[in-house]
TITOR-580854 format. One record per residue (C-alpha): x, y, z. Coordinates in Angstrom, 1 decimal, padded with zeros to 4 digits. Layout:
% TITOR-580854
{east->X; north->Y; up->Z}
...
% end
This chain:
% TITOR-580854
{east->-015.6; north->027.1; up->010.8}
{east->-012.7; north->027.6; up->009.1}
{east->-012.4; north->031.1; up->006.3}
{east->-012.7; north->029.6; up->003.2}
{east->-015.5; north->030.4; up->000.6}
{east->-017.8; north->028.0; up->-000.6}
{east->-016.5; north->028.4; up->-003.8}
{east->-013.2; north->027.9; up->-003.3}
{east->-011.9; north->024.3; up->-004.5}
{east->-010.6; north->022.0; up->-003.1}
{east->-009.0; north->019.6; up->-004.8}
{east->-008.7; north->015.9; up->-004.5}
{east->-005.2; north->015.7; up->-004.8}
{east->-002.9; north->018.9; up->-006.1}
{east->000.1; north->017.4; up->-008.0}
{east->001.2; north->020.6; up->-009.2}
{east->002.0; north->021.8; up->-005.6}
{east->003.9; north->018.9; up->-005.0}
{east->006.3; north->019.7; up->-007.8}
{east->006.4; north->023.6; up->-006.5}
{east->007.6; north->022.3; up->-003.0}
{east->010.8; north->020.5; up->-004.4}
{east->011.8; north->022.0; up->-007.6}
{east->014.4; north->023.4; up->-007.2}
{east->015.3; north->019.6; up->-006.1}
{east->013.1; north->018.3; up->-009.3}
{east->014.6; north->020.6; up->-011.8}
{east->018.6; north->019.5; up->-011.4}
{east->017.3; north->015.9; up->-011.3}
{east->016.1; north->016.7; up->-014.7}
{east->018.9; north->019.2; up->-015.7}
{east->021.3; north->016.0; up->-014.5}
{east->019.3; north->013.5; up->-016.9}
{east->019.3; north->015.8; up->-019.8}
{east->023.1; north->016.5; up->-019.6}
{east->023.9; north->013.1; up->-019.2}
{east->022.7; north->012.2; up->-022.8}
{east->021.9; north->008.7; up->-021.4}
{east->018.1; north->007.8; up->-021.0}
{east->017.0; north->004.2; up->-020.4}
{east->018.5; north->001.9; up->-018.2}
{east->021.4; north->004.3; up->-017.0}
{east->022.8; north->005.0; up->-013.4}
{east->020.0; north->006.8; up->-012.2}
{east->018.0; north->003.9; up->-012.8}
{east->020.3; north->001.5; up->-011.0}
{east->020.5; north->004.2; up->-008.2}
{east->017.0; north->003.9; up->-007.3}
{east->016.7; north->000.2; up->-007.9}
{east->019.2; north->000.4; up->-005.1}
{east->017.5; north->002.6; up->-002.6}
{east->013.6; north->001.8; up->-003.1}
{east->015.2; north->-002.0; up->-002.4}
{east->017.0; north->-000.7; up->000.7}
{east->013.7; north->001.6; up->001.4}
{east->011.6; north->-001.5; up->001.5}
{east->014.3; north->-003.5; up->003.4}
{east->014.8; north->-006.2; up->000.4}
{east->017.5; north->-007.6; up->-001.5}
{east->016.2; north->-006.4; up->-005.2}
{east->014.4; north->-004.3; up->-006.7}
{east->013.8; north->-003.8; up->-010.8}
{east->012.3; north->-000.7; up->-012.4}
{east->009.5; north->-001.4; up->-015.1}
{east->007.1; north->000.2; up->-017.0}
{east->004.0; north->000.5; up->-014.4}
{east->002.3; north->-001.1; up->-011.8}
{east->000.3; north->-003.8; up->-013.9}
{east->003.6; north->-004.6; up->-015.7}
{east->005.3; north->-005.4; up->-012.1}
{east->002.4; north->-007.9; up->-011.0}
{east->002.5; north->-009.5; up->-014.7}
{east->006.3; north->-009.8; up->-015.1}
{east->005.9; north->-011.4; up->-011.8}
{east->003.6; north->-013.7; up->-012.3}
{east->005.3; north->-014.9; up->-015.2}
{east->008.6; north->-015.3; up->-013.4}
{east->006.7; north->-017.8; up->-011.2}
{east->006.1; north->-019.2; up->-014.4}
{east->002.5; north->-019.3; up->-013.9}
{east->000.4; north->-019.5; up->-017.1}
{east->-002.6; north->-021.3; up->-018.7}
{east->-004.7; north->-023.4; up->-016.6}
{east->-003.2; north->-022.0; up->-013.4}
{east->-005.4; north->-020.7; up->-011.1}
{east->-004.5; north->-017.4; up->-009.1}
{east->-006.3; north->-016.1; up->-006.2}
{east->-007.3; north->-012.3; up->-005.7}
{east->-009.5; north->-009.6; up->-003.8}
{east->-012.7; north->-009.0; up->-005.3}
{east->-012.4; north->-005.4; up->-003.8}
{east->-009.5; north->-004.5; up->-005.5}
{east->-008.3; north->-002.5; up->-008.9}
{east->-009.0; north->-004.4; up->-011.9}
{east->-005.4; north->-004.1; up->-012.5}
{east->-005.1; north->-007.0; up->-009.9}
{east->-007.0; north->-009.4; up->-011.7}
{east->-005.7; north->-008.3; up->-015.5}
{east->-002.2; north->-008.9; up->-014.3}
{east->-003.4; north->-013.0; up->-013.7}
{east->-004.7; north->-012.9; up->-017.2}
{east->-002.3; north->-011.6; up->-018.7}
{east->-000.3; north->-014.5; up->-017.9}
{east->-002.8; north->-016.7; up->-019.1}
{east->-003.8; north->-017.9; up->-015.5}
{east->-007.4; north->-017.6; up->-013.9}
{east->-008.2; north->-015.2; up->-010.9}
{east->-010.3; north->-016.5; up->-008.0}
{east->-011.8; north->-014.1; up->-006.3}
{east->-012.0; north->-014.3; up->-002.3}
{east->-014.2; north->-011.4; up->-000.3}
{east->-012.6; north->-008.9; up->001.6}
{east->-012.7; north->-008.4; up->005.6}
{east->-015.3; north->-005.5; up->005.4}
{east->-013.6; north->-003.7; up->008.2}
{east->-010.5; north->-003.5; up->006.2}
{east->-011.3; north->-004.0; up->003.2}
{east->-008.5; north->-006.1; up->001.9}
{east->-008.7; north->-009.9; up->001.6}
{east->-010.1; north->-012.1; up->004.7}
{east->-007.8; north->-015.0; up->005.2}
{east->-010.0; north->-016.7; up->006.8}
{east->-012.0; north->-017.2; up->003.2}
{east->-008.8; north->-018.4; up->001.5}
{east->-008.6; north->-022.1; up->001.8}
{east->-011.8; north->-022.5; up->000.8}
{east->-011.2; north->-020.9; up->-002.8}
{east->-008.0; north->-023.2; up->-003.2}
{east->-007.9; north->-026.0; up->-006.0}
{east->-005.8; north->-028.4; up->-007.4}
{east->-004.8; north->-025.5; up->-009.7}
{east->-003.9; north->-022.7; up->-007.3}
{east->-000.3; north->-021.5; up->-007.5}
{east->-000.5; north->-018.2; up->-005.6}
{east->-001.9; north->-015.4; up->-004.2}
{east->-002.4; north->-011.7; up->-004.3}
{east->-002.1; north->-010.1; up->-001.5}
{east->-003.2; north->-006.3; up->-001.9}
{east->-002.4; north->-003.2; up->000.6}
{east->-005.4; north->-001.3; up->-000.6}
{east->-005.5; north->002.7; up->000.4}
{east->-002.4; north->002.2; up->002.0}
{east->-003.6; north->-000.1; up->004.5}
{east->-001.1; north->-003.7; up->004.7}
{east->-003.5; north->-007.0; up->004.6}
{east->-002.9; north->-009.0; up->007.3}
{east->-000.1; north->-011.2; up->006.2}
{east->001.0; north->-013.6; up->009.0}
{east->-002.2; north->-015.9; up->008.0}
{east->-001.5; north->-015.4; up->004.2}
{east->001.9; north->-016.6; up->004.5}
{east->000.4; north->-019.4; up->007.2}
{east->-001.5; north->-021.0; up->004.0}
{east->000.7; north->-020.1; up->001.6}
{east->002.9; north->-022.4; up->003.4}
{east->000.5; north->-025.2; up->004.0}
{east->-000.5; north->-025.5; up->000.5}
{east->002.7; north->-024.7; up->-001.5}
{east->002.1; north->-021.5; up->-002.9}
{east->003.6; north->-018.1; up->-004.0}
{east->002.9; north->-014.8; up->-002.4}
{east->002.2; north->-011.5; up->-004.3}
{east->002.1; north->-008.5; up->-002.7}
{east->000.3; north->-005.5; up->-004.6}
{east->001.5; north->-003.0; up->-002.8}
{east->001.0; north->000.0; up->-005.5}
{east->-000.9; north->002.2; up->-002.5}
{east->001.1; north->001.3; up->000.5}
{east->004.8; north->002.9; up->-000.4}
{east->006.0; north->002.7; up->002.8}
{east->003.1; north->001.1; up->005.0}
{east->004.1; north->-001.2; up->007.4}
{east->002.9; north->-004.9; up->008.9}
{east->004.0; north->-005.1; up->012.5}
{east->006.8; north->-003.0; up->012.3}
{east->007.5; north->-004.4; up->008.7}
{east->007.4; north->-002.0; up->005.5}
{east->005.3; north->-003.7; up->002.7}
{east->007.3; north->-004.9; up->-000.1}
{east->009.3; north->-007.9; up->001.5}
{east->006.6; north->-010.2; up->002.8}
{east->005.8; north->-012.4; up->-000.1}
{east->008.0; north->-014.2; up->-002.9}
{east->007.3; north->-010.5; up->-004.8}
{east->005.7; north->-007.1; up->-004.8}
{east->004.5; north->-004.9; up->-007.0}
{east->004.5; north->-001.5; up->-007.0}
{east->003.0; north->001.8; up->-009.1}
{east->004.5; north->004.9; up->-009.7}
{east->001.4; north->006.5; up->-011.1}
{east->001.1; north->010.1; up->-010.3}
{east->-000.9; north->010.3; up->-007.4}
{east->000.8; north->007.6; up->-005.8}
{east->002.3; north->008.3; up->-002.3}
{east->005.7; north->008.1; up->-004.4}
{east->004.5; north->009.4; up->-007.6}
{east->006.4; north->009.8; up->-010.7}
{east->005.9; north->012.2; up->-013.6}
{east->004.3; north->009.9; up->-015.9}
{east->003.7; north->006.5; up->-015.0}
{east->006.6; north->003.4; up->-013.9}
{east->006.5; north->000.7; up->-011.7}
{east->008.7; north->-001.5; up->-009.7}
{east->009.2; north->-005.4; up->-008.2}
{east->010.7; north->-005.8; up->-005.3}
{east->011.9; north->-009.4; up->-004.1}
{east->014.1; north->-011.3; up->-001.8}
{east->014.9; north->-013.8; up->-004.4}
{east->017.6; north->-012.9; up->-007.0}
{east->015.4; north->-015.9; up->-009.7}
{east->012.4; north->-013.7; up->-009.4}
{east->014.4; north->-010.3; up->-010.0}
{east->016.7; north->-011.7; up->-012.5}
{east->013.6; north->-013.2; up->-014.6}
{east->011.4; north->-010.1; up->-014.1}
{east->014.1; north->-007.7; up->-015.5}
{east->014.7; north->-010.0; up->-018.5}
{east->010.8; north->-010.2; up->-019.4}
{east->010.7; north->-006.5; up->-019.1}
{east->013.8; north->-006.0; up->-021.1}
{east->012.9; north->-007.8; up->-024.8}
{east->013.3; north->-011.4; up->-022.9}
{east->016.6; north->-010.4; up->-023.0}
{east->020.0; north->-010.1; up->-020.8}
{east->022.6; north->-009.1; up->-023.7}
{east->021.9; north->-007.1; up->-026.3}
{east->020.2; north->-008.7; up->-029.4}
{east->020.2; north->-012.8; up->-027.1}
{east->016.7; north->-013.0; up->-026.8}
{east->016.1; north->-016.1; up->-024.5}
{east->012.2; north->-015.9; up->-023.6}
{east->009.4; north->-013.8; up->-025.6}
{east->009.8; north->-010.7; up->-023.5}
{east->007.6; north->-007.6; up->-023.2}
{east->009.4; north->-003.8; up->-023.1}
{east->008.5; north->-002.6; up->-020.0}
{east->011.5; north->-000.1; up->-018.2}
{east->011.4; north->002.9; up->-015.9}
{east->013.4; north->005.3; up->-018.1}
{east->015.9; north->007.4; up->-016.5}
{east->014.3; north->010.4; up->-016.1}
{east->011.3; north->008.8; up->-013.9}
{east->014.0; north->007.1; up->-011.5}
{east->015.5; north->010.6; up->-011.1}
{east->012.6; north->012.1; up->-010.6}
{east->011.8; north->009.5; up->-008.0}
{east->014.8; north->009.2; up->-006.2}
{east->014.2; north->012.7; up->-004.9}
{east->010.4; north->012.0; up->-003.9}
{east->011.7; north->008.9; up->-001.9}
{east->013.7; north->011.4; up->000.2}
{east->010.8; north->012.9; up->001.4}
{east->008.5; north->009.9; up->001.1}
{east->008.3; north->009.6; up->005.1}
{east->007.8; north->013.1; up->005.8}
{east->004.9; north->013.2; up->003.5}
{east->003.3; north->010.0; up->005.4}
{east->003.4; north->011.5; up->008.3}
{east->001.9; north->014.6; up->007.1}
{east->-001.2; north->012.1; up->005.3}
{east->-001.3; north->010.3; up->009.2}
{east->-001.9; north->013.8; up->010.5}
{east->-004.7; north->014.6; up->008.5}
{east->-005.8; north->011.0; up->008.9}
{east->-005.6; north->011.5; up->012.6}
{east->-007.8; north->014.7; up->012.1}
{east->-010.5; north->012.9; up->010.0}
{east->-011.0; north->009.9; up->012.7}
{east->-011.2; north->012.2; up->015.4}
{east->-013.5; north->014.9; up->014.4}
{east->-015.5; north->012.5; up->012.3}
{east->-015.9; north->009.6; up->015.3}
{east->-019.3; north->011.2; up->016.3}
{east->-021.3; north->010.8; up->012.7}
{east->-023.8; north->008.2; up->013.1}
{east->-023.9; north->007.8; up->009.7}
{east->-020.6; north->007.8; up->008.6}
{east->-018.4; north->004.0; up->008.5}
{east->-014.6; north->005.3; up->009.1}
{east->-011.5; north->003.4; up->008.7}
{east->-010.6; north->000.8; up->010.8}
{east->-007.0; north->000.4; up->011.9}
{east->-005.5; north->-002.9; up->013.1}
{east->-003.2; north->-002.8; up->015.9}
{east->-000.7; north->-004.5; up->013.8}
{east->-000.9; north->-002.3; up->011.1}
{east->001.0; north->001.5; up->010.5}
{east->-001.0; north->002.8; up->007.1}
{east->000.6; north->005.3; up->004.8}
{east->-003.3; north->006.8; up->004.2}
{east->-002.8; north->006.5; up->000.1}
{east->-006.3; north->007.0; up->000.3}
{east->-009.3; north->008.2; up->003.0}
{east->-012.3; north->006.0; up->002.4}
{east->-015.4; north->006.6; up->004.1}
{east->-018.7; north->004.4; up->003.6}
{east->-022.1; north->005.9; up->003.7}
{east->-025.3; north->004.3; up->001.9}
{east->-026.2; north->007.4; up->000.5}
{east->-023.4; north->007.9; up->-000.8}
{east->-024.1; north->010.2; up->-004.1}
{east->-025.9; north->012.8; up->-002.4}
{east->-022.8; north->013.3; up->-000.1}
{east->-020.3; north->013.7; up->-002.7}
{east->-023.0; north->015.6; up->-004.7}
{east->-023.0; north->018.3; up->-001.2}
{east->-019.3; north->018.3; up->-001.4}
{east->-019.0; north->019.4; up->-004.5}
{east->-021.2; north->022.1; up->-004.3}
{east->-019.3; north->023.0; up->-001.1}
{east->-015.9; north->023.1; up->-002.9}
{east->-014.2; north->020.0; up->-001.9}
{east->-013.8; north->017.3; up->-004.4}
{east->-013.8; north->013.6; up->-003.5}
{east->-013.4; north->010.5; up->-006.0}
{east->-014.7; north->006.8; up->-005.7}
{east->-012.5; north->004.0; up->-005.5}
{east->-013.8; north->002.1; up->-007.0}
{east->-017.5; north->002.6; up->-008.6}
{east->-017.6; north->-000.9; up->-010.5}
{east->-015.5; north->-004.0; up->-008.6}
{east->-013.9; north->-006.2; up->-011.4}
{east->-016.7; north->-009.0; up->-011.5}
{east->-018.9; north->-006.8; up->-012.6}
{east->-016.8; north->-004.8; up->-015.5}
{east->-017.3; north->-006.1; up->-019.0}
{east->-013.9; north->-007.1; up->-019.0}
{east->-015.2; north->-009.9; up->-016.9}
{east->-017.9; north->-011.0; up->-018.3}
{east->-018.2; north->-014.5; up->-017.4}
{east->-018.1; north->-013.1; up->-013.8}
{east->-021.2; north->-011.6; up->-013.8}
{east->-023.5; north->-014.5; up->-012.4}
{east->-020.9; north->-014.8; up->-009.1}
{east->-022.5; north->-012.8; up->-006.1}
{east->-019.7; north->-011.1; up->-004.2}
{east->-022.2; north->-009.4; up->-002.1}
{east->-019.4; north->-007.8; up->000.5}
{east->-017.6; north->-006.3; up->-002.3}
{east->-020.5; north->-005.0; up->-004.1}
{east->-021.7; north->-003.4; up->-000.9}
{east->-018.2; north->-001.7; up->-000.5}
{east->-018.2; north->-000.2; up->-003.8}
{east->-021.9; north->001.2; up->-003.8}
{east->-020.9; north->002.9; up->-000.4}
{east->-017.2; north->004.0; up->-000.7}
{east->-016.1; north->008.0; up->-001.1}
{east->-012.5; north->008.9; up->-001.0}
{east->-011.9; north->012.6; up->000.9}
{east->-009.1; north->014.5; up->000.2}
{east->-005.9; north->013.7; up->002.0}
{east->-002.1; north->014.7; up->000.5}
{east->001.1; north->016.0; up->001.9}
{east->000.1; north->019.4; up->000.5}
{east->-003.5; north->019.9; up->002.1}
{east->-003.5; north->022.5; up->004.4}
{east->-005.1; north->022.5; up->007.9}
{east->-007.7; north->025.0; up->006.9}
{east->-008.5; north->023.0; up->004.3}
{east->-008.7; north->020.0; up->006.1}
{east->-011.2; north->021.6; up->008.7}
{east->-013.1; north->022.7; up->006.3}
{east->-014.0; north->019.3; up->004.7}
{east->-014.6; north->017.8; up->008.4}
{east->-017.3; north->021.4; up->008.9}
{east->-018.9; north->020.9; up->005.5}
{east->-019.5; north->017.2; up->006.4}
{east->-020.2; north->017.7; up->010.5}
{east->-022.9; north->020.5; up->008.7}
{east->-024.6; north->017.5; up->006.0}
{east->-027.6; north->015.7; up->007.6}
{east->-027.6; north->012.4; up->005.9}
% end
């Protein structure tokens, strides 16, 4: 077993470290920002725009203020509003759904494939109305839904394509990186993102210069020039300081993958044996980026409770799916039995570019050792 004490912690995710590995790299960034006396919507802003579009191998890409803001804005660049029927995963963040009403529009929940966990095509068509006008496709953990069959349907009945890829910087879809499959995607900056800013910020990325040239005027007042306001806009910008920040975490946004694939790697391996343990499952088709390790066990709070008093600390995403938060109350009465099962069950184990392989080894000792 690997030397580490019992009481040593280990932490979910250490965002401190990350900022020790580049600062030197992080610190001019800033130092750059701070001389330049220029702070929203500047070149460092148009600089990443640029590279997270050629990153994700699209034609645009517009900062905004966060990940919710980037599904919104483009859901209202469809121009999809009141009446309009959206659909979702049910085992997603509730950002997912708030972003539909937001824009006035309805989600629809559809149950995820359990072996992935993101949204079963095969139970789309039978959620679509009259009033469907899109769908959400979302890369949850890091892990791309299986698109090809979205699209397929998509197709047949006229609809738009959202991707919510604000866990899967980077992922790819048969060789594809998430981010250019639909009519949009939407992607988070928050902290402990795989690209993480220092604060939160978001970003769409699009092939389809409408869609980027609406999204950046809802974000920006509703407006193009200064003091025109054309449409009732929202303020919603990734400030300068964020994109410089980012633009140096992109430059190492592969290496880190890797490193989470690595530990990844190490987790299914040593972990295959556990009877009592459900791992990921990995499509052939699909290259995660590991956001997030999710195991499923149905006794599920004694583990994490072991853990903790072990030293390791693990999170669950997500404890309550969105039909059952009060937000959502006139959800409540739906059974969404795959999704509820998946939340009662789900623990996320530590996984980042900075956890070492002692570390590592320890969590896969400490839970070889628990006898669930």
């Amino acid at each position: 077993m690997a030397n580490i004490s019992r009481m040593t912690k280990i932490p979910f995710l250490d965002l401190k470290q990350t900022y020790l590995e580049l600062k030197a790299e992080f610190d001019s960034a800033y130092q750059r920002v701070m001389d330049s006396g220029w702070y929203i919507q500047g070149e460092e802003l148009r600089a990443f725009e640029s590279e997270f579009a050629d990153y994700c191998d699209v034609k645009y890409c517009v900062g905004v203020g966060n990940g919710l803001d980037a599904l919104h804005l483009i859901i209202r660049a469809m121009d999809i509003g009141a009446g309009d029927e959206v659909i979702v995963p049910s085992n997603t963040f509730i950002a997912t759904w708030l972003a539909v009403s937001y824009a006035g529009a309805i989600p629809v929940p559809v149950e995820p494939d359990e072996a992935t966990y993101n949204i079963d095509p095969t139970r789309i068509e039978e959620a679509i109305t009259k009033k469907t006008k899109a769908i959400i496709a979302v890369h949850l953990y890091g892990q791309p839904a299986d698109m090809d069959p979205i699209l397929e349907i998509a197709t047949k009945y006229n609809l738009k394509v959202v991707e919510d890829a604000a866990q899967a910087h980077g992922a790819r879809y048969k060789g594809k990186r998430t981010g250019g499959f639909g009519n949009a995607a939407g992607f988070s900056f928050y902290p402990g993102k795989n690209l993480g800013a220092f604060g939160d910020g978001g970003a769409v990325t699009t092939n389809d210069p409408i869609i980027a040239e609406k999204v950046r005027r809802l974000g920006n007042y509703g407006s193009q020039i200064k003091y025109s306001h054309e449409v009732k806009g929202f303020n919603s910008r990734l400030d300068e300081l964020q994109a410089a920040l980012l633009r140096v975490k992109l430059r190492h946004l592969d290496e880190w993958n890797r490193k989470r694939q690595i530990i990844a790697d190490q987790y299914l391996t040593k972990l295959s044996t556990s009877n009592c343990l459900t791992l990921p499952k990995i499509p052939t088709w699909a290259e995660p980026v590991w956001h997030l390790f999710v195991i499923r066990t149905h006794k599920r709070d004694s583990l994490q409770k072991y853990l903790t008093e072990c030293g390791i600390q693990t999170l669950i995403h997500y404890p309550v799916p969105p039909h059952k938060q009060g937000a959502y109350r006139e959800f409540y009465n739906l059974s969404l039995p795959v999704s509820e099962r998946i939340h009662n069950e789900v623990l996320s184990l530590p996984i980042s570019p900075v956890l070492n392989d002692e570390s590592v080894q320890y969590v896969i000792d400490s839970l070889s050792k628990y006898n669930l």
